[in-house]
N, C-alpha and C positions, 0 to 999 in steps of 0.2 A: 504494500500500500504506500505510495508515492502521491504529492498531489504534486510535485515538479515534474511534468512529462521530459525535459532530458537529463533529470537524475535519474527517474524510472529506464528510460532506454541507454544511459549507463550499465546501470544494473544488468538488465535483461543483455544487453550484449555482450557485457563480461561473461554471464552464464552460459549464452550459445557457445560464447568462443572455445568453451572446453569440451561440448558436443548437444547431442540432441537432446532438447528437453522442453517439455512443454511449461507456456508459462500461462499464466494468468496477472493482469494490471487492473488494480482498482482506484482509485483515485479516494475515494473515502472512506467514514467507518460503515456507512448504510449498504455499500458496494460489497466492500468487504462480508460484512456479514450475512450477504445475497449466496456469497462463493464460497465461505466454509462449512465444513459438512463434517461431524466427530467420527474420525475412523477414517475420514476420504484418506486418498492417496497424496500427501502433501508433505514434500520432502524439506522445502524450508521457506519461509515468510520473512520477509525484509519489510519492517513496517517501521512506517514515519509517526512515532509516535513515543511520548517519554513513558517511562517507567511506570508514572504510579496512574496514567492516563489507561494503560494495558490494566492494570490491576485491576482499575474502577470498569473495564468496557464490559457492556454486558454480551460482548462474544469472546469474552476469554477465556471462560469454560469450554467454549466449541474450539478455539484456538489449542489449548493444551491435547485435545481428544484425537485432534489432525494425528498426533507423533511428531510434526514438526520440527525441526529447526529453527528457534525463533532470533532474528539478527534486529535489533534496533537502531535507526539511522537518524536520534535525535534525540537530545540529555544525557550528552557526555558526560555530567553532574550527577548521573544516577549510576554509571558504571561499575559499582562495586553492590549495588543490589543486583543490576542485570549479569553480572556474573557467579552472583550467586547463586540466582536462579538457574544456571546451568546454560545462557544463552550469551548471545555475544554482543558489541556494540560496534556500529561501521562508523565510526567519526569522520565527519566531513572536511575537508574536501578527503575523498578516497579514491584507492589506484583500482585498477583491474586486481592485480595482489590483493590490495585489502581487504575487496571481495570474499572473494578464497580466504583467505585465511579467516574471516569471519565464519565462513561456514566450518573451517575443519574446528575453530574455538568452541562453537556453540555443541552443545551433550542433544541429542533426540531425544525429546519427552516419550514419556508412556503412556 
């Protein structure tokens, strides 16, 4: 969830660029919570959103259920709860690397 369309297709290009993979872009929370499904097939989530904004969303329950990967790409000030929780943070401005490496940081829920 990006609502910067060329941070979003940052993102999504870094991700092709290492192979095939389907994406999904929503731009807000209402989008979002149209496209997550508990238990779909959803290998990681890059959401533009702070920490305790995720805590309070009332699709954070259907978020955990995905298995997910969850990377957050806004309140570098919360990165030591978002690493607690087991996910990563992509601090801005980021490379194609940081990408990447945010996914290998972040633990899959269960």
């Amino acid at each position: 969830m990006e609502s910067n369309l060329l941070i979003a297709e940052d993102i999504c290009g870094a991700l092709l660029a290492r192979g095939p993979c389907r994406l999904v872009k929503v731009a807000t929370h209402e989008e979002l919570q149209d496209v997550v499904t508990p238990g779909g097939p959803v290998a990681a989530m890059f959401l533009e959103m702070r920490f305790d904004d995720l805590m309070a969303s009332p699709v954070y329950p259907a978020l955990l259920l995905t298995g997910a990967k969850i990377v957050l790409t806004v309140g570098e000030d919360d990165e030591a709860a978002v690493l607690d929780q087991g996910w990563a943070m992509l601090v801005r401005p980021f490379t194609e690397d940081m990408i990447h490496g945010s996914l290998r940081t972040a633990v899959r829920e269960i």
